[in-house]
N, C-alpha and C positions, 0 to 999 in steps of 0.2 A: 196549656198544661205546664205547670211548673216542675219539676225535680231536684233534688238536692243531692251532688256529689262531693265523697269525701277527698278529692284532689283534682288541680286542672288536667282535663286529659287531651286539651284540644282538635276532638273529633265530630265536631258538629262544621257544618258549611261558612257560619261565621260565630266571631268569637269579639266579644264586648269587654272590655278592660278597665274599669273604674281604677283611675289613677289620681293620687293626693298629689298637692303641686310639692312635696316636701320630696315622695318617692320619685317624683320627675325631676327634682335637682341633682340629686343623688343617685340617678340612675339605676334605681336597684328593683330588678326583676326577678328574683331567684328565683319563686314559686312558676317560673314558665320551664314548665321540659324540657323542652327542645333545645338544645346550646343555638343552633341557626338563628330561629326565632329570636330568642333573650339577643343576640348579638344585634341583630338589627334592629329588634324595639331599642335598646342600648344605645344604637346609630342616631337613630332619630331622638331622643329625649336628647344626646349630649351636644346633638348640633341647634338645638335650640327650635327647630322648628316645632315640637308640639312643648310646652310648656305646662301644661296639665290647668289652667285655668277657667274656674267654674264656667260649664257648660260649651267649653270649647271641644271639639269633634274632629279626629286625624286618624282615617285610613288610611292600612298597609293590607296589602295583597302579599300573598304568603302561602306558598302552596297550593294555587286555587281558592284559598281562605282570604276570606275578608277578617282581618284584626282591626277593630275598631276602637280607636283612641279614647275615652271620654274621660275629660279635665274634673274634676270635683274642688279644685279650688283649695286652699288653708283649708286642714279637717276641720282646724279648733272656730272657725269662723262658718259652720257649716250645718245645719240644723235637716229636720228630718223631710220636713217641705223642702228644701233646694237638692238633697238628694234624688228626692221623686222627682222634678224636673229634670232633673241632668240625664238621670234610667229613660225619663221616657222621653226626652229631646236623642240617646242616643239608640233609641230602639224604634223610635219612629223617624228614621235617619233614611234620605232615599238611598244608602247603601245598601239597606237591609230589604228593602223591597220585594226581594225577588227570593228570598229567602226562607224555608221552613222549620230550618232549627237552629236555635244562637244557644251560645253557653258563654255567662256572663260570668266573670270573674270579678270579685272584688275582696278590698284589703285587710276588713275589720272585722272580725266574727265576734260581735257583740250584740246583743238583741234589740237595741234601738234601730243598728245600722241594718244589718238583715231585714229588720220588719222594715224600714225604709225603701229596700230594693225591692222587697216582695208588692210593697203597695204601689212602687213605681212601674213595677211592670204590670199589674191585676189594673190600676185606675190609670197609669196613663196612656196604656195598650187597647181600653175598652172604644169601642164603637160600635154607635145604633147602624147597624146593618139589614133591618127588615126591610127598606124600600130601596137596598143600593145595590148595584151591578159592580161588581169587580170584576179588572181586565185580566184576560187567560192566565198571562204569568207573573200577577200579582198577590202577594200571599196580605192578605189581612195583618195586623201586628198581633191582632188579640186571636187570629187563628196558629200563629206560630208555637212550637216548642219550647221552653225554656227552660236549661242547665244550671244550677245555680253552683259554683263552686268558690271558697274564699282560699287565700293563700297562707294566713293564718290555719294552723290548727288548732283545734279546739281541745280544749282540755276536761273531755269528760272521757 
Protein backbone atom coordinates (compact mmCIF):
# COMPACT_ATOMS: atom_id res chain seq x y z
CA UNK A 1 0.00 0.00 0.00
CA UNK A 2 1.15 3.24 -0.92
CA UNK A 3 0.16 6.76 0.87
CA UNK A 4 0.96 10.24 0.25
CA UNK A 5 2.10 12.73 3.07
CA UNK A 6 2.01 16.44 2.96
CA UNK A 7 5.37 16.63 5.00
CA UNK A 8 8.42 14.22 6.35
CA UNK A 9 7.31 13.20 9.70
CA UNK A 10 9.81 10.31 10.19
CA UNK A 11 7.72 7.89 12.09
CA UNK A 12 7.63 4.87 10.39
CA UNK A 13 10.51 2.01 11.39
CA UNK A 14 12.63 3.02 8.45
CA UNK A 15 13.09 5.97 6.31
CA UNK A 16 14.50 6.05 2.54
CA UNK A 17 16.00 9.34 1.27
CA UNK A 18 16.39 9.82 -2.33
CA UNK A 19 19.39 12.21 -2.53
CA UNK A 20 20.76 14.21 -5.90
CA UNK A 21 24.63 14.14 -5.94
CA UNK A 22 24.24 18.28 -6.06
CA UNK A 23 22.06 18.15 -2.54
CA UNK A 24 25.03 15.92 -1.27
CA UNK A 25 27.74 18.41 -2.16
CA UNK A 26 26.05 21.06 -0.65
CA UNK A 27 24.91 19.35 2.24
CA UNK A 28 21.43 20.67 2.38
CA UNK A 29 18.80 18.74 4.37
CA UNK A 30 16.31 21.31 5.54
CA UNK A 31 13.20 19.48 4.77
CA UNK A 32 14.37 16.73 7.79
CA UNK A 33 12.67 17.77 11.30
CA UNK A 34 14.54 16.68 13.60
CA UNK A 35 17.79 19.21 14.10
CA UNK A 36 19.79 15.70 15.47
CA UNK A 37 18.99 13.88 12.46
CA UNK A 38 19.77 16.86 9.73
CA UNK A 39 23.19 17.26 11.94
CA UNK A 40 24.27 13.87 11.36
CA UNK A 41 22.90 13.17 7.71
CA UNK A 42 25.09 16.80 7.55
CA UNK A 43 28.04 14.53 9.17
CA UNK A 44 28.03 12.06 6.87
CA UNK A 45 27.40 13.89 3.34
CA UNK A 46 30.39 16.59 4.47
CA UNK A 47 32.87 13.84 5.40
CA UNK A 48 32.48 12.35 2.13
CA UNK A 49 31.58 9.00 2.96
CA UNK A 50 28.21 8.89 1.12
CA UNK A 51 28.60 10.97 -1.91
CA UNK A 52 24.99 10.55 -3.45
CA UNK A 53 26.15 8.68 -6.63
CA UNK A 54 23.63 6.70 -8.87
CA UNK A 55 22.59 3.76 -7.12
CA UNK A 56 24.87 3.90 -4.27
CA UNK A 57 23.29 2.86 -0.72
CA UNK A 58 24.45 4.30 3.12
CA UNK A 59 22.74 3.37 6.30
CA UNK A 60 22.41 5.27 9.48
CA UNK A 61 20.66 4.05 12.45
CA UNK A 62 18.93 6.77 14.29
CA UNK A 63 16.82 6.35 16.87
CA UNK A 64 16.05 2.63 16.48
CA UNK A 65 15.41 4.04 12.64
CA UNK A 66 17.13 2.78 9.87
CA UNK A 67 17.73 6.12 7.58
CA UNK A 68 18.61 4.92 4.31
CA UNK A 69 20.93 6.80 2.04
CA UNK A 70 20.19 6.34 -1.75
CA UNK A 71 22.43 8.28 -4.34
CA UNK A 72 20.37 9.29 -7.45
CA UNK A 73 23.42 10.50 -9.21
CA UNK A 74 23.43 14.26 -11.60
CA UNK A 75 19.47 14.84 -11.64
CA UNK A 76 19.99 16.57 -15.11
CA UNK A 77 21.77 13.03 -16.36
CA UNK A 78 18.86 11.03 -14.78
CA UNK A 79 15.85 9.75 -16.58
CA UNK A 80 12.78 7.82 -15.40
CA UNK A 81 14.18 4.08 -15.80
CA UNK A 82 17.44 4.83 -13.57
CA UNK A 83 15.11 6.24 -10.90
CA UNK A 84 13.03 2.98 -10.75
CA UNK A 85 16.24 1.23 -10.21
CA UNK A 86 17.72 3.25 -7.68
CA UNK A 87 13.74 3.01 -5.57
CA UNK A 88 13.85 -0.40 -5.99
CA UNK A 89 17.73 -1.38 -5.54
CA UNK A 90 17.00 0.80 -2.20
CA UNK A 91 13.90 -0.87 -1.08
CA UNK A 92 14.95 -4.08 -1.82
CA UNK A 93 18.09 -3.33 0.22
CA UNK A 94 18.84 -6.29 3.02
CA UNK A 95 18.34 -3.35 5.48
CA UNK A 96 14.91 -3.14 5.02
CA UNK A 97 14.30 -6.85 5.45
CA UNK A 98 12.82 -7.11 8.48
CA UNK A 99 10.85 -4.20 8.07
CA UNK A 100 6.92 -3.23 7.72
CA UNK A 101 6.74 0.22 7.08
CA UNK A 102 9.40 2.71 5.13
CA UNK A 103 8.42 6.41 4.37
CA UNK A 104 10.51 7.38 1.41
CA UNK A 105 11.40 10.88 0.93
CA UNK A 106 12.32 12.39 -2.08
CA UNK A 107 13.40 16.01 -3.65
CA UNK A 108 11.26 16.82 -6.62
CA UNK A 109 7.45 17.17 -6.67
CA UNK A 110 7.17 17.03 -10.32
CA UNK A 111 4.97 14.42 -12.04
CA UNK A 112 7.61 12.68 -14.06
CA UNK A 113 9.59 12.19 -10.94
CA UNK A 114 6.78 11.02 -8.47
CA UNK A 115 5.31 8.72 -11.26
CA UNK A 116 8.96 7.41 -11.39
CA UNK A 117 9.02 6.43 -7.48
CA UNK A 118 5.58 5.31 -7.49
CA UNK A 119 6.44 2.81 -10.47
CA UNK A 120 9.83 2.10 -8.66
CA UNK A 121 8.31 0.91 -5.70
CA UNK A 122 4.60 -0.94 -7.49
CA UNK A 123 7.29 -2.90 -10.32
CA UNK A 124 10.34 -3.09 -8.63
CA UNK A 125 8.82 -4.43 -5.13
CA UNK A 126 6.49 -6.95 -6.94
CA UNK A 127 7.15 -10.76 -6.58
CA UNK A 128 5.42 -13.96 -7.74
CA UNK A 129 4.98 -15.36 -4.32
CA UNK A 130 2.17 -18.23 -4.96
CA UNK A 131 4.83 -21.17 -4.59
CA UNK A 132 7.28 -19.32 -1.98
CA UNK A 133 7.88 -19.65 1.79
CA UNK A 134 9.02 -16.59 3.53
CA UNK A 135 11.05 -16.84 6.71
CA UNK A 136 9.08 -15.78 10.10
CA UNK A 137 10.82 -12.46 10.32
CA UNK A 138 10.98 -11.52 6.80
CA UNK A 139 8.61 -9.05 5.54
CA UNK A 140 8.07 -9.36 1.69
CA UNK A 141 9.07 -5.71 -0.03
CA UNK A 142 5.76 -5.80 -2.04
CA UNK A 143 3.92 -6.77 1.36
CA UNK A 144 5.41 -3.53 3.04
CA UNK A 145 3.79 -0.12 3.65
CA UNK A 146 4.76 2.72 1.83
CA UNK A 147 4.93 6.77 2.92
CA UNK A 148 5.54 8.84 0.25
CA UNK A 149 6.52 12.39 1.28
CA UNK A 150 8.85 15.05 -0.94
CA UNK A 151 10.62 17.96 0.67
CA UNK A 152 9.45 20.32 -1.93
CA UNK A 153 6.10 21.74 -1.43
CA UNK A 154 3.74 21.70 -3.90
CA UNK A 155 2.01 24.59 -5.13
CA UNK A 156 -1.52 23.89 -5.46
Amino acid sequence: MIQFRERVLLDKPAVVILVESASARTASLESIPHPALRAQLQGVLTSGSFSADKGEIFPVVWEKKIILLAGLGEIKDANPTSLRIVVRQALLSSYLKKVKEVEVIFARFEDPFVTAVIEGILLGTYAWTKYRTVKEKEVAASDRQYSLACEEQPLY
